[in-house]
LUMLUMRO-296974 format. One record per residue: residue number from 1; residue in one letter; x, y, z of N, C-alpha, C in turn. Coordinates in nm, 4 decimals, always signed. Layout:
<r n="NUM" res="a" n_xx="X" n_yy="Y" n_zz="Z" ca_xx="X" ca_yy="Y" ca_zz="Z" c_xx="X" c_yy="Y" c_zz="Z"/>
...
This chain:
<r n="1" res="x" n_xx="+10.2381" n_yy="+8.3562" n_zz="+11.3369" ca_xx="+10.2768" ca_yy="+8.4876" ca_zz="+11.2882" c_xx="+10.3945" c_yy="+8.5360" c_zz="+11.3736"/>
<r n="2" res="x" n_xx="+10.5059" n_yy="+8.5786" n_zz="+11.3276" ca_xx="+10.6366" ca_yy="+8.6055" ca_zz="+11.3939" c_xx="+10.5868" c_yy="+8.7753" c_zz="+11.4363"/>
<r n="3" res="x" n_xx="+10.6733" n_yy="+8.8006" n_zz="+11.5261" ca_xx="+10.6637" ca_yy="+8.9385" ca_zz="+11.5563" c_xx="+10.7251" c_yy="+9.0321" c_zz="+11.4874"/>
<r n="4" res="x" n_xx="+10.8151" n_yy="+9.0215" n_zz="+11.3325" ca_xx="+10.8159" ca_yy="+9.1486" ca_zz="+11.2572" c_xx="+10.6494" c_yy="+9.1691" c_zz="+11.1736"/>
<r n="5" res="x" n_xx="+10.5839" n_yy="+9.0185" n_zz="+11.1557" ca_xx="+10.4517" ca_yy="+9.0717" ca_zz="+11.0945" c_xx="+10.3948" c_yy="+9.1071" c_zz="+11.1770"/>
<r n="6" res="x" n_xx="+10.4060" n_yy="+9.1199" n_zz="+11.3007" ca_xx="+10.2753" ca_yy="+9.1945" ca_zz="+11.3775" c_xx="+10.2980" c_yy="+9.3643" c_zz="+11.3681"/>
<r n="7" res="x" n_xx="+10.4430" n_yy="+9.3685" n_zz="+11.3802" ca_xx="+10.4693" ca_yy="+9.4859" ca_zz="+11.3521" c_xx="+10.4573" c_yy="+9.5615" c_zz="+11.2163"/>
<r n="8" res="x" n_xx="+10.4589" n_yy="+9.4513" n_zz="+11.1277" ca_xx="+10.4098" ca_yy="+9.5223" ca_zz="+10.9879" c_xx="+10.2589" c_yy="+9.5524" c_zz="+11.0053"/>
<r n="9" res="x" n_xx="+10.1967" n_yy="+9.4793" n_zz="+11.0366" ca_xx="+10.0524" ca_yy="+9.5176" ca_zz="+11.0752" c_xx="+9.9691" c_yy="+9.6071" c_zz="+11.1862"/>
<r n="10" res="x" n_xx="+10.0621" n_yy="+9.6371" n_zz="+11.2731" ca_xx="+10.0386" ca_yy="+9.7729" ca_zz="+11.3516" c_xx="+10.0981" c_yy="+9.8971" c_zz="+11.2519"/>
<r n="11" res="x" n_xx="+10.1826" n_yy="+9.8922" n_zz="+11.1806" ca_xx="+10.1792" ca_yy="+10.0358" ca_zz="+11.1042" c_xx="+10.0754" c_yy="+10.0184" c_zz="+10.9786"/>
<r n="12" res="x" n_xx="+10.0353" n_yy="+9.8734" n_zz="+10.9034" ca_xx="+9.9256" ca_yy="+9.9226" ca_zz="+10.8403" c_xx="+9.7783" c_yy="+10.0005" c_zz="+10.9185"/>
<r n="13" res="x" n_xx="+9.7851" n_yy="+9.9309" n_zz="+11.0106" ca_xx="+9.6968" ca_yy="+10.0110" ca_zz="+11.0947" c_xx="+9.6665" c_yy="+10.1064" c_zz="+11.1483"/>
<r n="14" res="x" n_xx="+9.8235" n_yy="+10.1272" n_zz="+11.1669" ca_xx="+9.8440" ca_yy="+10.2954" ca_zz="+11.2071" c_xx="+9.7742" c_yy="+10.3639" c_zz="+11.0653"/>
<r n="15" res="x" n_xx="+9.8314" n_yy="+10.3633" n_zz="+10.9983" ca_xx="+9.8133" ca_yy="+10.4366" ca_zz="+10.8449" c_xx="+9.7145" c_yy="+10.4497" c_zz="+10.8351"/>
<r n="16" res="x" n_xx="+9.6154" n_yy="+10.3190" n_zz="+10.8513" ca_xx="+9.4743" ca_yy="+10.3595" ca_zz="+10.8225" c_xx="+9.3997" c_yy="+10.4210" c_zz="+10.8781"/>
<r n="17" res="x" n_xx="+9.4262" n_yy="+10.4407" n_zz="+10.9951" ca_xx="+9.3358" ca_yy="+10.5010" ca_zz="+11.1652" c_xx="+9.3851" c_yy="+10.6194" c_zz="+11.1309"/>
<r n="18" res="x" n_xx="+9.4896" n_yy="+10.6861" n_zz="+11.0459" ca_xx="+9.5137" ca_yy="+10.8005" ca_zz="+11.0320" c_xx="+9.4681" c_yy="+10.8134" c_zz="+10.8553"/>
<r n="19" res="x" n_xx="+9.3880" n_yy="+10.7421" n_zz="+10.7983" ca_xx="+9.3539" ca_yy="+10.7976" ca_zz="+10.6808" c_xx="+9.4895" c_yy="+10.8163" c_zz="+10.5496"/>
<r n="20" res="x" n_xx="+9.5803" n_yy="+10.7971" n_zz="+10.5769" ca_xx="+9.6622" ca_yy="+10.7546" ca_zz="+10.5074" c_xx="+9.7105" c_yy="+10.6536" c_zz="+10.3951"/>
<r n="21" res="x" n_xx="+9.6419" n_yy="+10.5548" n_zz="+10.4396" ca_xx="+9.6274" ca_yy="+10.4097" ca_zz="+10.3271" c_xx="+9.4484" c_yy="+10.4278" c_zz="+10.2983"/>
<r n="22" res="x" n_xx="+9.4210" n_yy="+10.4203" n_zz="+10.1663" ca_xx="+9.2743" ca_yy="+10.3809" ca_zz="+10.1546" c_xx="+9.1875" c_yy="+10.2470" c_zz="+10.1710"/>
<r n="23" res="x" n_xx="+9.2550" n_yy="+10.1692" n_zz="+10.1226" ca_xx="+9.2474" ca_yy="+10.0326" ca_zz="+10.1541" c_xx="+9.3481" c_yy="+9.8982" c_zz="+10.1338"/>
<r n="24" res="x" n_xx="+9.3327" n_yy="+9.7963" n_zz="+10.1716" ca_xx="+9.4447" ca_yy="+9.7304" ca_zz="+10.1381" c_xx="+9.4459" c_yy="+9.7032" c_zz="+9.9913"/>
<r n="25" res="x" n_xx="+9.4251" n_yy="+9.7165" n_zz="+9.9041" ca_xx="+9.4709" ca_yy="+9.6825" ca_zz="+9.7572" c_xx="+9.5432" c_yy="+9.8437" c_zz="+9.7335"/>
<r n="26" res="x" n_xx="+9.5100" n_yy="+9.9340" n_zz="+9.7970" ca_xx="+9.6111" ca_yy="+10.0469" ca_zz="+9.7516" c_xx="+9.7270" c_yy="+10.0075" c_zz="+9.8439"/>
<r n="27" res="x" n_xx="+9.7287" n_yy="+9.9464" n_zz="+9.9477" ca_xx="+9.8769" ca_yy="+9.9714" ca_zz="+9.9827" c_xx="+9.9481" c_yy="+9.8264" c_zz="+9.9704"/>
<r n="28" res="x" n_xx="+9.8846" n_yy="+9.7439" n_zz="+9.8865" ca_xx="+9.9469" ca_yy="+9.6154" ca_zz="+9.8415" c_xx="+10.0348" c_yy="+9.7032" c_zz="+9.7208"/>
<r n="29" res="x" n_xx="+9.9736" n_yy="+9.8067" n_zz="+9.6865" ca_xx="+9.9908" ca_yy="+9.8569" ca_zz="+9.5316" c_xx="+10.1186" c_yy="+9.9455" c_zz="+9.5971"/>
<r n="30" res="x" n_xx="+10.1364" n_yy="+10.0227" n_zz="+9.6815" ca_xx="+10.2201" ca_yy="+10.0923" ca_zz="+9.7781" c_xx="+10.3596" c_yy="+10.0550" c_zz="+9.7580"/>
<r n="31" res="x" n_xx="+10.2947" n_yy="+9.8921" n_zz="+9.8189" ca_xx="+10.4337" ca_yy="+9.8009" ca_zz="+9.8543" c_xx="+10.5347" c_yy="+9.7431" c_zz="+9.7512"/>
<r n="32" res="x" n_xx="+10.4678" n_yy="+9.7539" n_zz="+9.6365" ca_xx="+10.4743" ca_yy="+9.6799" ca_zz="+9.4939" c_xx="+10.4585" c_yy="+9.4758" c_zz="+9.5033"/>
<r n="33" res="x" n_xx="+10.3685" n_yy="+9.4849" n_zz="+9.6230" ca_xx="+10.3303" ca_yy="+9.3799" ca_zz="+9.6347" c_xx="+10.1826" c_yy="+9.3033" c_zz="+9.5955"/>
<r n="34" res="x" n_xx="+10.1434" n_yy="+9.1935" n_zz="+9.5807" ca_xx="+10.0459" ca_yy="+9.1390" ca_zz="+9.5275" c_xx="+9.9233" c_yy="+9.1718" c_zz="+9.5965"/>
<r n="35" res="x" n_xx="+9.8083" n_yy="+9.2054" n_zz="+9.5961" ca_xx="+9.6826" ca_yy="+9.1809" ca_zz="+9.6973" c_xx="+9.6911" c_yy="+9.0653" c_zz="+9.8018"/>
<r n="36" res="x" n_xx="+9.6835" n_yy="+8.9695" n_zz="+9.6928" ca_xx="+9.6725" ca_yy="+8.8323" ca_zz="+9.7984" c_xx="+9.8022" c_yy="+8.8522" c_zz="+9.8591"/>
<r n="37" res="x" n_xx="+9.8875" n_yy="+8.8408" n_zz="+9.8582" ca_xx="+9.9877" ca_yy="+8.8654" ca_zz="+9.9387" c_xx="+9.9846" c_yy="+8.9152" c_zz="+10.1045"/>
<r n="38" res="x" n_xx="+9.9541" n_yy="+9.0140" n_zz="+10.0367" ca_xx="+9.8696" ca_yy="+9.1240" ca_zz="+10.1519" c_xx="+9.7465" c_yy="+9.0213" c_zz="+10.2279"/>
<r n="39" res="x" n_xx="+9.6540" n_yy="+9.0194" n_zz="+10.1504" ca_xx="+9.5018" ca_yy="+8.9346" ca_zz="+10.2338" c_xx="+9.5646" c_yy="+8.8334" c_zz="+10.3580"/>
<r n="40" res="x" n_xx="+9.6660" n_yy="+8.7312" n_zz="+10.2917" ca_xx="+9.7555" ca_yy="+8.6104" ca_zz="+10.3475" c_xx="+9.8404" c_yy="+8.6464" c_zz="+10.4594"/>
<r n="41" res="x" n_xx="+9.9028" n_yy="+8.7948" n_zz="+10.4818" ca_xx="+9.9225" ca_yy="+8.8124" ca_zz="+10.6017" c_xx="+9.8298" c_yy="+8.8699" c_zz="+10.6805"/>
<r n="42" res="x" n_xx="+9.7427" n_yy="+8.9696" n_zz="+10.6237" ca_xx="+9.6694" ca_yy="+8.9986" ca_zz="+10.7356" c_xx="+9.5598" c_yy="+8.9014" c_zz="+10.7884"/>
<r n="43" res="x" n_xx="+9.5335" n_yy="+8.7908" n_zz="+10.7370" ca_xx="+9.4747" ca_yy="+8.6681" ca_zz="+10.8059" c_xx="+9.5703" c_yy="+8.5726" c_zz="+10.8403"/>
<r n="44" res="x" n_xx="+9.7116" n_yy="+8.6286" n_zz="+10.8744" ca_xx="+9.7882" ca_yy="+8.5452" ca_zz="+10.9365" c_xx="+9.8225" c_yy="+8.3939" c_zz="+10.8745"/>
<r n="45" res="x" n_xx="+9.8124" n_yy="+8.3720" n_zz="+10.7418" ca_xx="+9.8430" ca_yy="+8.2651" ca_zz="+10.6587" c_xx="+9.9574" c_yy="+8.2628" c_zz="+10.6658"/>
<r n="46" res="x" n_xx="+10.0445" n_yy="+8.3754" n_zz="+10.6367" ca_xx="+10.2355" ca_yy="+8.3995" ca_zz="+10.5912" c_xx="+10.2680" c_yy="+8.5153" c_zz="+10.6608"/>
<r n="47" res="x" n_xx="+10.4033" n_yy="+8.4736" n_zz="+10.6896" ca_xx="+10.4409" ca_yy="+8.6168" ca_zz="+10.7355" c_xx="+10.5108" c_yy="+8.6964" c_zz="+10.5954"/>
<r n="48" res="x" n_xx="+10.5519" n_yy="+8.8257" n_zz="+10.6776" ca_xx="+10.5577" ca_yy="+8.9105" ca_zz="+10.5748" c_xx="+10.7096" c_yy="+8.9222" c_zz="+10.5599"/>
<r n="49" res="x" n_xx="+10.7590" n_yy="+8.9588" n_zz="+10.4133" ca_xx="+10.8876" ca_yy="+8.8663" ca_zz="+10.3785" c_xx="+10.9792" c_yy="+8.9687" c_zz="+10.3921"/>
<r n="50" res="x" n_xx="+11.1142" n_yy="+8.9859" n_zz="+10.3498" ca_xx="+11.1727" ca_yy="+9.0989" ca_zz="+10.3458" c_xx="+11.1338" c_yy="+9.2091" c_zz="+10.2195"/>
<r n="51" res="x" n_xx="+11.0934" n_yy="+9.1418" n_zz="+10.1674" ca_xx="+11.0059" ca_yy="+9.2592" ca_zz="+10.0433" c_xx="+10.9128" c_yy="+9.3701" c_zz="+10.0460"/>
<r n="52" res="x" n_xx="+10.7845" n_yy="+9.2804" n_zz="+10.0969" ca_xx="+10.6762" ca_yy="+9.3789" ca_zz="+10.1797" c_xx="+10.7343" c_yy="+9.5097" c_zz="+10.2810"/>
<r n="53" res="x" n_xx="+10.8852" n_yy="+9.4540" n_zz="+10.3773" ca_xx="+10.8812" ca_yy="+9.5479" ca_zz="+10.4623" c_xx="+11.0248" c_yy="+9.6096" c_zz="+10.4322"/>
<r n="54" res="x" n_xx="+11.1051" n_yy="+9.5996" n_zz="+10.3597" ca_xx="+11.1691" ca_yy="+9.6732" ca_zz="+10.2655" c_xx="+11.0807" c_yy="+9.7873" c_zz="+10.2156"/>
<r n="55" res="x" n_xx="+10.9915" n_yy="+9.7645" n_zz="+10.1291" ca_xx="+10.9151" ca_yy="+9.8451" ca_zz="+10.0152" c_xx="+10.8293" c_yy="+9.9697" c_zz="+10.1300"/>
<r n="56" res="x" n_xx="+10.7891" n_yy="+9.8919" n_zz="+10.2416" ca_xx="+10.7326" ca_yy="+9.9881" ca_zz="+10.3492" c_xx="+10.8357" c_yy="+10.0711" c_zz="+10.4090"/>
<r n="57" res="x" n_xx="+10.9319" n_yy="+10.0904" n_zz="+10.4322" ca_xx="+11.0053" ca_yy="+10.1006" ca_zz="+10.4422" c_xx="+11.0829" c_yy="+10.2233" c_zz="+10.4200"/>
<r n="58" res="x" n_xx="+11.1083" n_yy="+10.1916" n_zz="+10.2944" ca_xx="+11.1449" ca_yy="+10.2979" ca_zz="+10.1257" c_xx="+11.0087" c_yy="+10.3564" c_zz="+10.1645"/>
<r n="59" res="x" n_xx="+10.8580" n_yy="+10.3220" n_zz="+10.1237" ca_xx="+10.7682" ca_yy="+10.4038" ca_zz="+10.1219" c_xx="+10.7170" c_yy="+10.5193" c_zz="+10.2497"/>
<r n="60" res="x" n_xx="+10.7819" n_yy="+10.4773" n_zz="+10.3609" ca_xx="+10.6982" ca_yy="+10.5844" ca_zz="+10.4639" c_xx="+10.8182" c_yy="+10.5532" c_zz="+10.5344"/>
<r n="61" res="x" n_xx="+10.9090" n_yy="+10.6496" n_zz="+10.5369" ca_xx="+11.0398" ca_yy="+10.6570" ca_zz="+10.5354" c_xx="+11.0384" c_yy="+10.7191" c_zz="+10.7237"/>
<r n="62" res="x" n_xx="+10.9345" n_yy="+10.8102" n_zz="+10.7739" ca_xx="+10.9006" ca_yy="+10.7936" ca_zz="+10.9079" c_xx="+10.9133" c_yy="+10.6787" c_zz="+11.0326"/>
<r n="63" res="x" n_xx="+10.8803" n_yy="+10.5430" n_zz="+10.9680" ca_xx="+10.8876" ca_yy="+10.4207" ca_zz="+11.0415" c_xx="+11.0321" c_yy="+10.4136" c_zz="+11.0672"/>
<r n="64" res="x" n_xx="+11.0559" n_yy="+10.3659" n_zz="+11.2047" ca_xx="+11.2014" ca_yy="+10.3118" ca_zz="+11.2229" c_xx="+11.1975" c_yy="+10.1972" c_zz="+11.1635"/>
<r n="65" res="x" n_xx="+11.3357" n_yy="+10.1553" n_zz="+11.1571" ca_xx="+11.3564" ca_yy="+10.0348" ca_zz="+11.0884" c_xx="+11.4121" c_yy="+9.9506" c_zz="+11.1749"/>
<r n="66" res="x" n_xx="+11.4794" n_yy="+9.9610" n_zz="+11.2674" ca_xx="+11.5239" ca_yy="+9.8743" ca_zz="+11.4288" c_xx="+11.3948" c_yy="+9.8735" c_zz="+11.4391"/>
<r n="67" res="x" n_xx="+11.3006" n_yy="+9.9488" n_zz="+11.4636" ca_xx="+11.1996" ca_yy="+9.9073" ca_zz="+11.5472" c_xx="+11.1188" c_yy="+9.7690" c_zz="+11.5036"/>
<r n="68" res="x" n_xx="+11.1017" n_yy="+9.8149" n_zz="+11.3680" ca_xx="+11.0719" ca_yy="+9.6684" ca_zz="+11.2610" c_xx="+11.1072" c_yy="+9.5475" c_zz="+11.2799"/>
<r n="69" res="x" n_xx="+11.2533" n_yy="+9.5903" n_zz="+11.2449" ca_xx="+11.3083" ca_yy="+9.4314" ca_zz="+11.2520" c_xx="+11.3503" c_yy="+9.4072" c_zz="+11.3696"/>
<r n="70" res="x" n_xx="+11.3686" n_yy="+9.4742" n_zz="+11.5166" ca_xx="+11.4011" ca_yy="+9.4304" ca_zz="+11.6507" c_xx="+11.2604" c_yy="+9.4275" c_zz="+11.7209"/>
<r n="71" res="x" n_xx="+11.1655" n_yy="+9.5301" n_zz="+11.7194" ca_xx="+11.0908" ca_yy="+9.5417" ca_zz="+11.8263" c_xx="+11.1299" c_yy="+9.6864" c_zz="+11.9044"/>
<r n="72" res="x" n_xx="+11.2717" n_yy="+9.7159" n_zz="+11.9233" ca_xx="+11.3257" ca_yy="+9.8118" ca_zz="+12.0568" c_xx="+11.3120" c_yy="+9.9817" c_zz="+11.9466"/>
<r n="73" res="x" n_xx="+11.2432" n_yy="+10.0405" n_zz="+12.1012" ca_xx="+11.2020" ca_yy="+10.1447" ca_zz="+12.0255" c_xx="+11.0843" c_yy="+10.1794" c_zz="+12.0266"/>
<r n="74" res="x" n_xx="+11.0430" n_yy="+10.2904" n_zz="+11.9432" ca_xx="+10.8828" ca_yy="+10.3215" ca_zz="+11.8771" c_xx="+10.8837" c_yy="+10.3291" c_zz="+11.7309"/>
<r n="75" res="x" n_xx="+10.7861" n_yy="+10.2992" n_zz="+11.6908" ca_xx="+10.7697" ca_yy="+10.2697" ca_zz="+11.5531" c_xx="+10.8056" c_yy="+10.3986" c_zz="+11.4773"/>
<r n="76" res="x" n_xx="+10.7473" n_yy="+10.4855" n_zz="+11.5068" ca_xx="+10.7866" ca_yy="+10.6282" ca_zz="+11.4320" c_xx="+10.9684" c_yy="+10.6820" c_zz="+11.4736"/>
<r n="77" res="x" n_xx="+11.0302" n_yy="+10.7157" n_zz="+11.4297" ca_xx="+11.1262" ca_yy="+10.7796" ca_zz="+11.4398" c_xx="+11.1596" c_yy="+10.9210" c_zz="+11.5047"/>
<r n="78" res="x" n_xx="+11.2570" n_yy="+10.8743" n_zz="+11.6074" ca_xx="+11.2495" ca_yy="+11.0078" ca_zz="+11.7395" c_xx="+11.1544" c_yy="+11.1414" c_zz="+11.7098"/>
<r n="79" res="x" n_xx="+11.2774" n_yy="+11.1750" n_zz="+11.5338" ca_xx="+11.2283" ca_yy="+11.3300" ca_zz="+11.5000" c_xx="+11.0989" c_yy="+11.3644" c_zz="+11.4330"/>
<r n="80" res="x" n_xx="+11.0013" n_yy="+11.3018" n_zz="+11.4211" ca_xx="+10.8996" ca_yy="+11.2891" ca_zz="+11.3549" c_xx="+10.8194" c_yy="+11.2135" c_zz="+11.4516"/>
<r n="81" res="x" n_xx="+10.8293" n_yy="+11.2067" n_zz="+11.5575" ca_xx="+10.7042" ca_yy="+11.1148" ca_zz="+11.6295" c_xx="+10.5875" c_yy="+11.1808" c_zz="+11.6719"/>
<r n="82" res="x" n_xx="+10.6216" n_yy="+11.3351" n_zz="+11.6624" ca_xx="+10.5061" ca_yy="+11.4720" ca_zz="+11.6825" c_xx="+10.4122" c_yy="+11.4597" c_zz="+11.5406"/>
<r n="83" res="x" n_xx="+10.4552" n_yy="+11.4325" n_zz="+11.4605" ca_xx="+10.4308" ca_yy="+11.4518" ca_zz="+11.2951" c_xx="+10.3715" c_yy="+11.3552" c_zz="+11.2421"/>
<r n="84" res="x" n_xx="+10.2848" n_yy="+11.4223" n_zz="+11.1250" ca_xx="+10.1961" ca_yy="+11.2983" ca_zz="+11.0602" c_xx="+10.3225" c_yy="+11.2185" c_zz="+11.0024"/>
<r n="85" res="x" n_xx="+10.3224" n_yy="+11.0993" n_zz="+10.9136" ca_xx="+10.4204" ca_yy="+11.0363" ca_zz="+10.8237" c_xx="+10.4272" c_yy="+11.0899" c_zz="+10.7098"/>
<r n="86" res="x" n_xx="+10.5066" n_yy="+11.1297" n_zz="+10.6100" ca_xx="+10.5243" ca_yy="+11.1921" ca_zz="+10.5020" c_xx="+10.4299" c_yy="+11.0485" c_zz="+10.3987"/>
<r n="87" res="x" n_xx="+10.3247" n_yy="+11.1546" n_zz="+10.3318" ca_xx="+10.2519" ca_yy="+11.0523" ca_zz="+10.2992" c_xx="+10.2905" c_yy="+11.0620" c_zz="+10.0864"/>
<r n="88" res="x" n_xx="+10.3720" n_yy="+11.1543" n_zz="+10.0592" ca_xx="+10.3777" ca_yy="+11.2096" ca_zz="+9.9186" c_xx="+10.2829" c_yy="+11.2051" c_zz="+9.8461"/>
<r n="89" res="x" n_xx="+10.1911" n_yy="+11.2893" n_zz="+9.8950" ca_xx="+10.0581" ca_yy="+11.3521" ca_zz="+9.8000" c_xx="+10.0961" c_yy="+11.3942" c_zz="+9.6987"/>
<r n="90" res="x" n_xx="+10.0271" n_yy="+11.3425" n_zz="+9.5784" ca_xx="+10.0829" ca_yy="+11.4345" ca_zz="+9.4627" c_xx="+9.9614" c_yy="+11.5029" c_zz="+9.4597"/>
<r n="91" res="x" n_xx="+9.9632" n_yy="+11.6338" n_zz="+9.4489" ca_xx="+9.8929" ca_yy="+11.7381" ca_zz="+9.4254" c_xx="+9.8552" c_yy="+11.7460" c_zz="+9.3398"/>
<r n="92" res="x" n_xx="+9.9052" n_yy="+11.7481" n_zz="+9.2522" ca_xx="+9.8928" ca_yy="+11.7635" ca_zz="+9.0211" c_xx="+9.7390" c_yy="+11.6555" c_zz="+9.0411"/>
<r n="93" res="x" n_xx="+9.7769" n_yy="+11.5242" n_zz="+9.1333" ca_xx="+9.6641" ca_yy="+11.4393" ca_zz="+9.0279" c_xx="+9.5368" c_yy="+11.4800" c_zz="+9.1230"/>
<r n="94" res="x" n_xx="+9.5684" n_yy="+11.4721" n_zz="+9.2691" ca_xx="+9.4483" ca_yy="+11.5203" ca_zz="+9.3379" c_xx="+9.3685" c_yy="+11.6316" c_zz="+9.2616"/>
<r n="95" res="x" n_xx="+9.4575" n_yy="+11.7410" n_zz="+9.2633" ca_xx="+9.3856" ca_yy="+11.8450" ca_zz="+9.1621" c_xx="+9.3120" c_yy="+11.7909" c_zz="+9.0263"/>
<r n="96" res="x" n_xx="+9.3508" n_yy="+11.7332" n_zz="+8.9336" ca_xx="+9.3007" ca_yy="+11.6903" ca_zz="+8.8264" c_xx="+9.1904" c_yy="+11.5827" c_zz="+8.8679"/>
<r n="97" res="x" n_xx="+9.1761" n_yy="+11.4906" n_zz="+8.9999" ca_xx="+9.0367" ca_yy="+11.4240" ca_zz="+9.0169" c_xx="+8.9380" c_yy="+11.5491" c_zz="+9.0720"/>
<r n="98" res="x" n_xx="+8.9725" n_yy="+11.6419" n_zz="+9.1400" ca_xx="+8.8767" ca_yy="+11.7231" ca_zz="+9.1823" c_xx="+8.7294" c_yy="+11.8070" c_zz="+9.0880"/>
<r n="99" res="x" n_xx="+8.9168" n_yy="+11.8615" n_zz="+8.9785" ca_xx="+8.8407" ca_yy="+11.9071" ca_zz="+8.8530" c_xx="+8.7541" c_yy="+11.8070" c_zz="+8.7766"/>
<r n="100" res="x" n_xx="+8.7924" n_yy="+11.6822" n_zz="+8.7448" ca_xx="+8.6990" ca_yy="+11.5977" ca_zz="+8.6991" c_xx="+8.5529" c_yy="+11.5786" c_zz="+8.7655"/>
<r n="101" res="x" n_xx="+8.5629" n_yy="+11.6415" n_zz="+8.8721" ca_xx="+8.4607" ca_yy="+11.5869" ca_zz="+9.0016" c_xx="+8.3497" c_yy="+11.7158" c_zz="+8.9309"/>
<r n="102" res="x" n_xx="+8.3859" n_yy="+11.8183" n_zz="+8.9586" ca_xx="+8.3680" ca_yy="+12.0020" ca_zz="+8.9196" c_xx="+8.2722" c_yy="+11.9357" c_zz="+8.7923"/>
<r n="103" res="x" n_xx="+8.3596" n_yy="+11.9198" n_zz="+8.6723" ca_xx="+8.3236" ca_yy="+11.8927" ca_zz="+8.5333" c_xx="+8.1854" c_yy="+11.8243" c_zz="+8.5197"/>
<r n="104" res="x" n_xx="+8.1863" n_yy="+11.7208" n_zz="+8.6019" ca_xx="+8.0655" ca_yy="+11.5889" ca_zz="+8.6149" c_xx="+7.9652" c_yy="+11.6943" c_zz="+8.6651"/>
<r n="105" res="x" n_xx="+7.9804" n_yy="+11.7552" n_zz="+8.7710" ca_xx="+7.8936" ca_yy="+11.8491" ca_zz="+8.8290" c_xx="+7.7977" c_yy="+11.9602" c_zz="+8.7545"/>
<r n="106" res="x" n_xx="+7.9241" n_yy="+12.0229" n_zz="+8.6587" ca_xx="+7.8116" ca_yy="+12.1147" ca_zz="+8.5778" c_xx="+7.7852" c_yy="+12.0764" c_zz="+8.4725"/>
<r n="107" res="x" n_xx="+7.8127" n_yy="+11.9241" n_zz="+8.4159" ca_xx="+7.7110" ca_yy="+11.8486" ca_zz="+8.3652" c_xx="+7.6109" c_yy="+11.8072" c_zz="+8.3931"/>
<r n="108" res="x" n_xx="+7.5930" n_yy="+11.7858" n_zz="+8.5249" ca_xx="+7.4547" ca_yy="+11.7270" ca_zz="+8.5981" c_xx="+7.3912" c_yy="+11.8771" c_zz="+8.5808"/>
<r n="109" res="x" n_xx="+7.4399" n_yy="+11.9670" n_zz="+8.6582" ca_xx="+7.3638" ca_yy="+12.0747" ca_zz="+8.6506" c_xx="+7.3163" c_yy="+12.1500" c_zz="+8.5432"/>
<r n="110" res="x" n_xx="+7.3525" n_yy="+12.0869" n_zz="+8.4032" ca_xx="+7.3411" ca_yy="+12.1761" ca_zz="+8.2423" c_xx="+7.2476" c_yy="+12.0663" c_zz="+8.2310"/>
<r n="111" res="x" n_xx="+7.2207" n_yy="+11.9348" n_zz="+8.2546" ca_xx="+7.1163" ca_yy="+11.8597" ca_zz="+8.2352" c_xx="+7.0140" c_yy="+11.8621" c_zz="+8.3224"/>
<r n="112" res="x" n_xx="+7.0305" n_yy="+11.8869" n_zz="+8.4014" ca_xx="+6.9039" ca_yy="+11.9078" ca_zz="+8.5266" c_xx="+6.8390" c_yy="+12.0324" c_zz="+8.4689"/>
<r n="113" res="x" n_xx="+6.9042" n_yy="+12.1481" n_zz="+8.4779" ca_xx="+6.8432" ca_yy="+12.2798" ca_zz="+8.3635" c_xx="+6.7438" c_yy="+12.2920" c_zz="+8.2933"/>
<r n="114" res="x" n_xx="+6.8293" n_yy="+12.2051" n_zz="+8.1650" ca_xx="+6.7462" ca_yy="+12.1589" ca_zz="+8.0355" c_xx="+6.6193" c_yy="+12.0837" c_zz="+8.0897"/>
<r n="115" res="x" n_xx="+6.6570" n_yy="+11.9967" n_zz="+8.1443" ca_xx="+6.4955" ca_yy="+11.9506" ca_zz="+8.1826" c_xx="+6.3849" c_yy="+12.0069" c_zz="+8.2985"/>
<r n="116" res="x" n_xx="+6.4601" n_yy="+12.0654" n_zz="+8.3370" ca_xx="+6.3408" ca_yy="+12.1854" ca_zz="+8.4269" c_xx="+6.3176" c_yy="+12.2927" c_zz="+8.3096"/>
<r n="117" res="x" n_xx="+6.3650" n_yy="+12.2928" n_zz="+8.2511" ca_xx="+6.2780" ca_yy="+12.4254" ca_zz="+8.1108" c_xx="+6.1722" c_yy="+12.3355" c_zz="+8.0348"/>
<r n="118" res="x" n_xx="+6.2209" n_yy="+12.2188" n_zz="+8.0433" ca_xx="+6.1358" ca_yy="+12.1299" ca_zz="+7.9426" c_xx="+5.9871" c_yy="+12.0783" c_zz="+8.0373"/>
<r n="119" res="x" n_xx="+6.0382" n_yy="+12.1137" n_zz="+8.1717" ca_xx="+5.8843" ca_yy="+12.0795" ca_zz="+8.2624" c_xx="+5.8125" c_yy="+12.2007" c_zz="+8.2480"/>
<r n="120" res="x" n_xx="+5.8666" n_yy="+12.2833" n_zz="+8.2665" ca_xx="+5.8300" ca_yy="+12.4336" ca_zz="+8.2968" c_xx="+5.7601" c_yy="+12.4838" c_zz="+8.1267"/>
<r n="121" res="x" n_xx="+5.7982" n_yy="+12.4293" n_zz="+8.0030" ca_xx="+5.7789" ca_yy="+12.4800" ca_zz="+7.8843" c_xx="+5.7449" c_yy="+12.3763" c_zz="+7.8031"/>
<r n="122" res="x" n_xx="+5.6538" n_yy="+12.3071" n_zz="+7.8173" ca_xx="+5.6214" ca_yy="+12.2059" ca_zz="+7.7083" c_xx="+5.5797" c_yy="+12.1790" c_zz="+7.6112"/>
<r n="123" res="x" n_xx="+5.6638" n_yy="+12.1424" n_zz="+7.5165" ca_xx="+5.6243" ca_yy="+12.2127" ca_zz="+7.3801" c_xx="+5.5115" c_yy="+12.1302" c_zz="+7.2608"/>
């Protein structure tokens, strides 16, 4: 394993220790790269190509990019090294799984109801 993949793999790590990546098939999906792709470096099969860390890159625009491809440096970028990484939450959809979450809920609870009247009242 060369030392730009180790360094690709200390910022997946970073990401995750900060809750940022959910798992690796979301940030294979991130990268616009394959799963296995992903699996194959992080078990050190392949290193990681200019694609993977291009696309990381473009995606969490926080990471230096000398630091990447040299080593010299810190991984985060001077002005942002206080700061989480800009992670582009979209809000719209978070909101719309929440509400879906809500919805399921006072379905359970309009069916749980009905059948506590039906214990309580048996006809």
């Amino acid at each position: 394993m060369n030392d730009i993949t180790k360094r690709f793999l200390e910022v997946y790590n970073y990401l995750k220790d900060r809750n940022m990546v959910s798992n690796p098939k979301k940030f294979a999906e991130e990268l616009n790269i394959s799963t296995s792709l992903f699996t194959e470096i992080c078990k050190q099969r392949t290193n990681a190509g200019i694609t993977p860390i291009q696309n990381l890159l473009k995606r969490y625009s926080d990471i230096d990019a000398n630091w990447m491809i040299t080593g010299e440096g810190s991984m985060l970028k001077i002005s942002t090294q206080n700061a989480e990484l800009n992670t582009n939450i979209d809000y719209k959809e978070l909101a719309q799984a929440r509400l879906e979450i809500i919805e399921l809920k006072n379905e359970k609870i309009e069916y749980l109801t009905e059948k506590l009247k039906k214990l309580e009242n048996p006809e």
